[in-house]
Backbone as CSV, one residue per row, in Angstrom:
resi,resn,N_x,N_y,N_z,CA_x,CA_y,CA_z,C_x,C_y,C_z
1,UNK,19.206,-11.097,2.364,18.708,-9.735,2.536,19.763,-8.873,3.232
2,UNK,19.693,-7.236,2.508,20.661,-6.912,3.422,19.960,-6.537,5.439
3,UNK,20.593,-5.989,5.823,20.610,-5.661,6.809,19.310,-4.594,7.213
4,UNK,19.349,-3.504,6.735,18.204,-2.818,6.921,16.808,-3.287,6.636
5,UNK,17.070,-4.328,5.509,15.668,-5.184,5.244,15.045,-5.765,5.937
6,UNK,15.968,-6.298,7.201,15.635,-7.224,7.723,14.812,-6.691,8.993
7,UNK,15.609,-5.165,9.340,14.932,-4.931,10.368,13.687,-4.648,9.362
8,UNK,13.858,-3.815,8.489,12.247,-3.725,8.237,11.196,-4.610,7.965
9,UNK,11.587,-5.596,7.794,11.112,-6.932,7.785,10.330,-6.908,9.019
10,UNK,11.430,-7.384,10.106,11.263,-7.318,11.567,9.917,-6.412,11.866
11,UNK,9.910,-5.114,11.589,9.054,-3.792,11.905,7.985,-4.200,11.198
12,UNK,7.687,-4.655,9.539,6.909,-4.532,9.275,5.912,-5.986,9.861
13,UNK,6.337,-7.061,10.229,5.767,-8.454,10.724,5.476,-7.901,11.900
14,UNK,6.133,-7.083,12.693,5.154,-6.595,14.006,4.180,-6.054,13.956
15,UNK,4.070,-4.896,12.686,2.981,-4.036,12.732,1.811,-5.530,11.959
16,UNK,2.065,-5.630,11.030,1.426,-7.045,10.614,0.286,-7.563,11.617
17,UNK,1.169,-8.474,12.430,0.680,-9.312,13.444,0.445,-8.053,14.814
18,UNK,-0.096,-7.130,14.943,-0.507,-6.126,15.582,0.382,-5.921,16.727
19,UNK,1.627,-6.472,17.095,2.416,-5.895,18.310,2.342,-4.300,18.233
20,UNK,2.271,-3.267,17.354,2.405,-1.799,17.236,0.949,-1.701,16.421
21,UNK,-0.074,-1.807,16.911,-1.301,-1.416,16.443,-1.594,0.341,16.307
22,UNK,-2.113,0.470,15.157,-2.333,2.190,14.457,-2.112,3.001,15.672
23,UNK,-1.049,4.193,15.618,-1.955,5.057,17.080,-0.067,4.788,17.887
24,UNK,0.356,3.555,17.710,1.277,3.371,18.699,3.124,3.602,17.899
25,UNK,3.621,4.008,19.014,5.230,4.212,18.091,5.746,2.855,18.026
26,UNK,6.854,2.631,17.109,7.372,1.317,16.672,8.730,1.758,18.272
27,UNK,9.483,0.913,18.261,11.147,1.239,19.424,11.491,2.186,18.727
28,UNK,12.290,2.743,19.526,13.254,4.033,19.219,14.304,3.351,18.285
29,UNK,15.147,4.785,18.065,16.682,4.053,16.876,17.568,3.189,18.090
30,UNK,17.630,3.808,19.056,18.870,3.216,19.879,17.843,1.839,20.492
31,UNK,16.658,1.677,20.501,16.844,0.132,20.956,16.452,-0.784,19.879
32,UNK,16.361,-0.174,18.634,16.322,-1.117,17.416,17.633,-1.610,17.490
33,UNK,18.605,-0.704,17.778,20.164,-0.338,17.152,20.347,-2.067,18.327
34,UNK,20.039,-1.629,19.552,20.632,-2.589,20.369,19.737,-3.942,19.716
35,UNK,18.501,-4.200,19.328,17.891,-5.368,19.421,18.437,-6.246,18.192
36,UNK,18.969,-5.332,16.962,19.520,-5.947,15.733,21.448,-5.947,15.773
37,UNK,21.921,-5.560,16.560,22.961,-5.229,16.635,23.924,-4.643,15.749
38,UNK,23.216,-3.204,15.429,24.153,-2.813,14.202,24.108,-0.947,14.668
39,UNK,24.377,-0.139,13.930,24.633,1.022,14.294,23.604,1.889,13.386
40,UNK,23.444,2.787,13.673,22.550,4.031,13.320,21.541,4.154,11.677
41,UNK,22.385,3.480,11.241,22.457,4.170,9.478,21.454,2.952,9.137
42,UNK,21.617,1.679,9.198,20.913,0.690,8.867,19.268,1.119,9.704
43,UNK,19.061,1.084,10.849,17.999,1.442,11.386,17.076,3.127,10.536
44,UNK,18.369,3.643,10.649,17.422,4.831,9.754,16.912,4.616,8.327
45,UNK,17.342,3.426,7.847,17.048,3.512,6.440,15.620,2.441,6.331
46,UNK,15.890,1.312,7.594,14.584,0.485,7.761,13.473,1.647,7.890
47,UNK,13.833,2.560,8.475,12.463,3.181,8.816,11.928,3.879,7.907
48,UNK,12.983,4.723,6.948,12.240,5.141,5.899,11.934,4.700,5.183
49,UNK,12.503,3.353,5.037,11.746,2.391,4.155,10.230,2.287,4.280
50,UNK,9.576,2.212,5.868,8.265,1.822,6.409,7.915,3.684,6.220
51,UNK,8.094,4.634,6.195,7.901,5.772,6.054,7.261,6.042,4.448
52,UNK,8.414,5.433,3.657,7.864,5.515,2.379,6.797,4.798,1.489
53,UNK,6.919,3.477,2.617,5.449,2.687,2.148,4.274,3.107,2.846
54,UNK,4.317,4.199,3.476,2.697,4.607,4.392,2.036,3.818,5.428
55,UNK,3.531,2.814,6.030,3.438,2.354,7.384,3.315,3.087,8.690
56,UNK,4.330,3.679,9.008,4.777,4.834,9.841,4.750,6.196,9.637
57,UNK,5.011,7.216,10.276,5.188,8.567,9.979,5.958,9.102,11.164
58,UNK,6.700,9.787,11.124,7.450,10.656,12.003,6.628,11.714,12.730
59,UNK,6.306,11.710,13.685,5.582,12.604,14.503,6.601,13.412,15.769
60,UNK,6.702,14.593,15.591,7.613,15.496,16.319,6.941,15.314,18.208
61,UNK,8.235,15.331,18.962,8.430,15.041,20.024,7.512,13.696,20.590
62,UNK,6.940,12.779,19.793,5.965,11.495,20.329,7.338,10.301,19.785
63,UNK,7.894,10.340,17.922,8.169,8.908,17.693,7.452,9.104,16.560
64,UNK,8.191,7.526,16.221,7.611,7.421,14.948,6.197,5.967,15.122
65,UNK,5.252,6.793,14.414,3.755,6.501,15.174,3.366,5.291,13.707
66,UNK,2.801,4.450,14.615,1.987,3.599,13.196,0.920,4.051,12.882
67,UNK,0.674,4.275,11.366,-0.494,4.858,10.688,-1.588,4.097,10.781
68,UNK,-3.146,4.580,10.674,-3.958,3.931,10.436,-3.960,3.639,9.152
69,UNK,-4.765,2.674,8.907,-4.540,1.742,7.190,-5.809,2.043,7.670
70,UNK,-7.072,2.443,6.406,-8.030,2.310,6.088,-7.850,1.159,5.348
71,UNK,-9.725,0.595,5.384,-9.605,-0.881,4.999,-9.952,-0.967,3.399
72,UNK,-9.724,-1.785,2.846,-10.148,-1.967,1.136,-10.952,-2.202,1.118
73,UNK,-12.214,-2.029,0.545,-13.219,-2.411,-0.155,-13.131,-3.152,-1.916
74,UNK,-13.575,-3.919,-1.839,-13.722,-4.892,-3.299,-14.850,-3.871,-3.733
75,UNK,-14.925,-3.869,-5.073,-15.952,-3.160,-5.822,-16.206,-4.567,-6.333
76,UNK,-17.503,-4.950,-6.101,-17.776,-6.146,-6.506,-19.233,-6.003,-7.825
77,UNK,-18.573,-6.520,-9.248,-19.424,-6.071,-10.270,-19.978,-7.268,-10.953
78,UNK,-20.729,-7.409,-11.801,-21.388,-8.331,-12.648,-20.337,-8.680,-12.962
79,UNK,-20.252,-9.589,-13.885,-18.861,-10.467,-14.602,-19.709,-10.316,-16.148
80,UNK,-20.880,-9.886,-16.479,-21.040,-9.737,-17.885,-21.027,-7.865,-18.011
81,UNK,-19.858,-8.160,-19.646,-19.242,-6.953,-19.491,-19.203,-6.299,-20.738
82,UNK,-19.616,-5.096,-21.056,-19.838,-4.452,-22.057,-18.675,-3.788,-22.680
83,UNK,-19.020,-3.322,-23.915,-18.114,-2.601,-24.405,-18.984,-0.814,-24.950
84,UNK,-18.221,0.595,-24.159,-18.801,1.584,-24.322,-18.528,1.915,-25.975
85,UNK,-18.893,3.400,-26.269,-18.466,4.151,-27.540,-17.089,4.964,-27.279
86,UNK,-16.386,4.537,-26.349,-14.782,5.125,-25.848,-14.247,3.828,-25.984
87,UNK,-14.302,2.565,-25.914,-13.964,1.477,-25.642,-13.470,0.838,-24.365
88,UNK,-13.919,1.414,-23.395,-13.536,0.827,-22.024,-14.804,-0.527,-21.943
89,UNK,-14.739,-1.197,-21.459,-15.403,-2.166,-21.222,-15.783,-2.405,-19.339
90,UNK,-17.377,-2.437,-19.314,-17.444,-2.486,-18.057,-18.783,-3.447,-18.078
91,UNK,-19.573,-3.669,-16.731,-20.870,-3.841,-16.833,-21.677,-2.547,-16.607
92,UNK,-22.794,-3.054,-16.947,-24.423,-1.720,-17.107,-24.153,-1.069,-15.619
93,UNK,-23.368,-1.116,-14.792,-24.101,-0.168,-13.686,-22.447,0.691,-13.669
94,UNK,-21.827,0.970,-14.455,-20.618,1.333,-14.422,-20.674,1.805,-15.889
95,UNK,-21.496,1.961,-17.022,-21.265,2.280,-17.952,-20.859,3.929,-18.225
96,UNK,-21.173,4.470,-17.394,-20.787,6.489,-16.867,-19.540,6.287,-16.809
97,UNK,-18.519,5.257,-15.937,-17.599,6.022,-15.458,-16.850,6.134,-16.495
98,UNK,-15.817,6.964,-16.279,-14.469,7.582,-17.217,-13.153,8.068,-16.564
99,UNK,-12.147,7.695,-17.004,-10.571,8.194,-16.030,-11.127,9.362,-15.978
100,UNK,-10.655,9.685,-14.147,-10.591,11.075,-13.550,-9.292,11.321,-13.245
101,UNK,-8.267,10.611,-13.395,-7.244,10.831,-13.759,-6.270,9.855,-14.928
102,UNK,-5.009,10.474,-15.113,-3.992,9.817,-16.295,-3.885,8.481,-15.457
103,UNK,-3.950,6.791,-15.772,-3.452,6.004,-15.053,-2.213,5.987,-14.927
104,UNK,-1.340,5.107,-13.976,0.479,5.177,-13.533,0.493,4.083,-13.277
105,UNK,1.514,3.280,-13.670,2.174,2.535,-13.519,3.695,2.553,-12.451
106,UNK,3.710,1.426,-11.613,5.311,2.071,-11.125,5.293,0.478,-10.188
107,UNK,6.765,0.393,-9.804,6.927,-0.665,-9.145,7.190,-0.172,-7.695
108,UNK,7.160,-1.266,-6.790,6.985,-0.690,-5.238,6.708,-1.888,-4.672
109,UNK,7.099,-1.907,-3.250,6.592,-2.804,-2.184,5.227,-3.302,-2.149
110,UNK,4.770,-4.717,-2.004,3.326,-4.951,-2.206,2.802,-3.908,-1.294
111,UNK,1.750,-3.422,-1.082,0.799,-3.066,-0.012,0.197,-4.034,1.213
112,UNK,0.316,-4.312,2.770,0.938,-4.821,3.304,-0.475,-5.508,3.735
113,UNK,-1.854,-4.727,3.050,-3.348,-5.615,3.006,-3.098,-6.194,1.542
114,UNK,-2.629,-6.115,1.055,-2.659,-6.629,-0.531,-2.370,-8.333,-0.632
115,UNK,-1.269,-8.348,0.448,0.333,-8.785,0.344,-0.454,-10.846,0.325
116,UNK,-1.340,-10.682,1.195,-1.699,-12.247,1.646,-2.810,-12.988,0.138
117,UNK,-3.543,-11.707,0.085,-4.645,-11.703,-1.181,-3.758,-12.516,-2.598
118,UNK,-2.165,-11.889,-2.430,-1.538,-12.278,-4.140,-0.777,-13.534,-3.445
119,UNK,-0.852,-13.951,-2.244,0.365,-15.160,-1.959,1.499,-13.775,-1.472
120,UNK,1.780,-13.276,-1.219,3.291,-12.471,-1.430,3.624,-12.406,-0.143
121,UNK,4.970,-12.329,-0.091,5.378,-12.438,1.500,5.398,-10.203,1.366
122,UNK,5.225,-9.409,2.680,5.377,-8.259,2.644,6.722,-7.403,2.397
123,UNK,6.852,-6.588,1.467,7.962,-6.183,0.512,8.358,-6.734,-0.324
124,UNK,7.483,-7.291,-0.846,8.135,-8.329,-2.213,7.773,-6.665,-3.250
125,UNK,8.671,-6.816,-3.926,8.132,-5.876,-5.149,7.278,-6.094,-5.771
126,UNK,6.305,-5.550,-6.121,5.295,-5.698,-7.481,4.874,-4.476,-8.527
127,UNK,4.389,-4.796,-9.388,4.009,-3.772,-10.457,2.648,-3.255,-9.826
128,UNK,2.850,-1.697,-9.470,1.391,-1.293,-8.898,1.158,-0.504,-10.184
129,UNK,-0.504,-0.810,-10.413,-0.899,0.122,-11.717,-2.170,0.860,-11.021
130,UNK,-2.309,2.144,-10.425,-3.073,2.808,-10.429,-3.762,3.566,-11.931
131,UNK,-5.177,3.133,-12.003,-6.270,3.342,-12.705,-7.386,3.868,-12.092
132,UNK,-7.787,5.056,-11.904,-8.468,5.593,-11.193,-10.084,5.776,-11.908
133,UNK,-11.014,5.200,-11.609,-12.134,5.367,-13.023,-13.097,5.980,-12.201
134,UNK,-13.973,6.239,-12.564,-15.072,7.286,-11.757,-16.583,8.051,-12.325
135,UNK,-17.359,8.420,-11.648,-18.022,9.845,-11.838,-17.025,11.365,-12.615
136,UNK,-17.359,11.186,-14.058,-16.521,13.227,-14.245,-17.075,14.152,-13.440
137,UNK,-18.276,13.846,-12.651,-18.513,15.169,-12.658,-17.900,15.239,-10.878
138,UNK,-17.955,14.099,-10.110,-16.873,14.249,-8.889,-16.056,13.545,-8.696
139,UNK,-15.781,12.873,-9.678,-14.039,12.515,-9.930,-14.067,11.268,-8.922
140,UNK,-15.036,10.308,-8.457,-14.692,9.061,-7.464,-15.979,8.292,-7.870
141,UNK,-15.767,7.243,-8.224,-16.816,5.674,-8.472,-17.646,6.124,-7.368
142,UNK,-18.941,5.625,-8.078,-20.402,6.128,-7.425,-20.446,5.384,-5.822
143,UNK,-19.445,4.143,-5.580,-20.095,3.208,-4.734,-18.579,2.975,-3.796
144,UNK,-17.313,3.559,-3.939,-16.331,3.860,-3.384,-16.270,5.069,-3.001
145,UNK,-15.600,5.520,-1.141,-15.371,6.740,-0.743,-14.341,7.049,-1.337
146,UNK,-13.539,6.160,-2.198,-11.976,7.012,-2.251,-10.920,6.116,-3.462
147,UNK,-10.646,6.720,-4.517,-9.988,6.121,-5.387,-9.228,4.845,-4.918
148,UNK,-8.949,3.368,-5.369,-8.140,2.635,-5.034,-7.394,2.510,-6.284
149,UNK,-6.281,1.246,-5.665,-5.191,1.054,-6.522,-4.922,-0.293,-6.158
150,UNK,-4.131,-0.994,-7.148,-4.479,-2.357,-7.200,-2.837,-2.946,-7.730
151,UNK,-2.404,-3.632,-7.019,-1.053,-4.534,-7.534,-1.223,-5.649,-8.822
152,UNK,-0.521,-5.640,-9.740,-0.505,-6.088,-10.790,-0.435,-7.800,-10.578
153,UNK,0.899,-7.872,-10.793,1.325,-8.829,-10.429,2.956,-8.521,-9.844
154,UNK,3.503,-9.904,-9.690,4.706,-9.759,-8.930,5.809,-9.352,-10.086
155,UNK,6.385,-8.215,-9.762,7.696,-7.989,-10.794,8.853,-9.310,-11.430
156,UNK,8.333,-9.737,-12.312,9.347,-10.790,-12.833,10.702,-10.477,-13.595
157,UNK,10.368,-9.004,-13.899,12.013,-8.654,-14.872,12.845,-8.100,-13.979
């Protein structure tokens, strides 16, 4: 791994194992800088790394603060499964819903609640396919507060 990985590695196994629980700043650059022994540029890039996965956030004059992670909910459905007159296939208590949005595909860092669920160590890449299905008339599944998204599997190409 290179170098910045590692701290983020480092950062993200703390927040993990709760040493920086939601609410709290991760170390500053200069005592990352001293604890990994390297200079400026590597530390700034660990962090936006954890910035861009929706670990951290930069908060003016506090630090950079760990985010709260809302928790996942399983939508847990029958396993006998129909087929509509659109052809989506669901069970009877889901037969309404319909994309409320275009689905996406894209590759990215597991999600760091995801990560134990697939076996994956955290930052492994995977194929995330957001499919958003729902109520048309308010755009979110009758029995979820809030669209989810779901890791495929692990990127093999």
């Amino acid at each position: 791994m290179v170098l910045w990985q590692d701290i983020a590695e480092a950062l993200r196994a703390g927040i993990a194992r709760g040493d920086y629980p939601p609410g709290s700043t991760i170390p500053k650059e200069t005592e990352l800088m001293a604890a990994h022994g390297t200079g400026r540029d590597p530390v700034r890039r660990a962090v936006a790394q954890l910035t861009a996965q929706g670990l951290v956030e930069p908060v003016r004059r506090r630090g950079t603060v760990v985010r709260q992670h809302p928790s996942r909910r399983r939508i847990t459905r029958s396993r006998l499964v129909y087929r509509d007159e659109l052809g989506y296939y669901f069970d009877q208590t889901a037969q309404g819903w319909r994309p409320v949005q275009p689905p996406s595909v894209s590759r990215g860092p597991v999600p760091h609640d995801i990560a134990a669920q697939l076996g994956l160590e955290l930052g492994a890449e995977v194929i995330i396919r957001d499919r958003v299905m729902g109520d048309p008339a308010t755009g979110r599944p009758p029995s979820s507060p809030r669209p989810t998204s779901r890791p495929l599997s692990p990127a093999s190409c």
